[in-house]
C-alpha positions in Angstrom: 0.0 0.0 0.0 2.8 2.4 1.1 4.6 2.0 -2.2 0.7 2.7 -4.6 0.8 6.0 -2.7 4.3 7.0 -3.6 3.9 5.9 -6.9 0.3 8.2 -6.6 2.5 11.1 -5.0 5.6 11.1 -8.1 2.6 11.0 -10.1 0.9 14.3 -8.8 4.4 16.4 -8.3 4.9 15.5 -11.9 1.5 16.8 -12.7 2.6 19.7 -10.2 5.9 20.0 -11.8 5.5 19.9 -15.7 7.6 22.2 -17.7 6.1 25.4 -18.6 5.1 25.5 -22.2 6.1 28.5 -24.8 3.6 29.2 -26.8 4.4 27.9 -30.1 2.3 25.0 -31.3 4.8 21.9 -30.6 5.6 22.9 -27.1 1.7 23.3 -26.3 1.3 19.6 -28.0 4.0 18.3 -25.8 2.7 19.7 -22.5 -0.7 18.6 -23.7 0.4 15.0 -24.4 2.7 14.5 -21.2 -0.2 15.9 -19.0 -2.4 13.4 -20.5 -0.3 10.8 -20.3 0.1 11.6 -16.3 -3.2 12.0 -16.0 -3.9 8.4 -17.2 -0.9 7.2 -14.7 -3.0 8.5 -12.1 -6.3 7.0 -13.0 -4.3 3.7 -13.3 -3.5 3.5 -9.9 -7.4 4.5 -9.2 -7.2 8.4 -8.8 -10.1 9.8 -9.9 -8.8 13.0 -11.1 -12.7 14.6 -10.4 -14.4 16.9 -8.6 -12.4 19.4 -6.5 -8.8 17.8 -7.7 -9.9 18.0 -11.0 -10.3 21.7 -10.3 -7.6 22.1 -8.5 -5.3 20.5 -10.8 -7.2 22.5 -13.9 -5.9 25.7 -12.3 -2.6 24.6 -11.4 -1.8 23.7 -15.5 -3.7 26.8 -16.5 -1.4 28.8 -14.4 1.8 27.1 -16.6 0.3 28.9 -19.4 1.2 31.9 -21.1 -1.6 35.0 -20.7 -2.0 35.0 -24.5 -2.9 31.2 -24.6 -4.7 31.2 -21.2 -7.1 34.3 -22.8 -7.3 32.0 -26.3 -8.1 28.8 -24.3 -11.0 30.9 -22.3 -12.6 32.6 -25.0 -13.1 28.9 -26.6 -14.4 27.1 -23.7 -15.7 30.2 -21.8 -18.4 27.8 -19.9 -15.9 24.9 -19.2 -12.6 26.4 -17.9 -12.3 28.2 -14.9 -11.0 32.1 -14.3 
């Protein structure tokens, strides 16, 4: 058990630690595709990645973004993403 919640916590501090993209398009597809593929680590090991950590964690990688591609991303999903 102890060694599924380390495996849970390198997980998250990856999540937590991801590289900040720039903004061209390959970076962006990069961050994208290793937060995805952490993301699927997690539910793996049976972390539902809902409800308040899904929000939490939605504002942590929105804060990784630039200001131009944070505005872009929130004028495209205004009713999804939060400010």
């Amino acid at each position: 058990m102890a060694n599924q919640r380390e495996i849970q916590s390198a997980y998250m501090r990856a999540l937590y630690n991801i590289e900040k993209p720039n903004d061209s398009h390959s970076s962006l597809r990069s961050f994208l595709d290793r937060m995805e593929s952490l993301i699927r680590g997690l539910e793996a090991q049976r972390v539902r990645v809902t409800g308040v950590a899904g929000d939490l964690l939605v504002c942590i990688l929105l804060d990784k973004l630039s200001p131009d591609v944070r505005r872009a991303l929130i004028r495209q999903h205004k009713s999804r993403i939060l400010i």
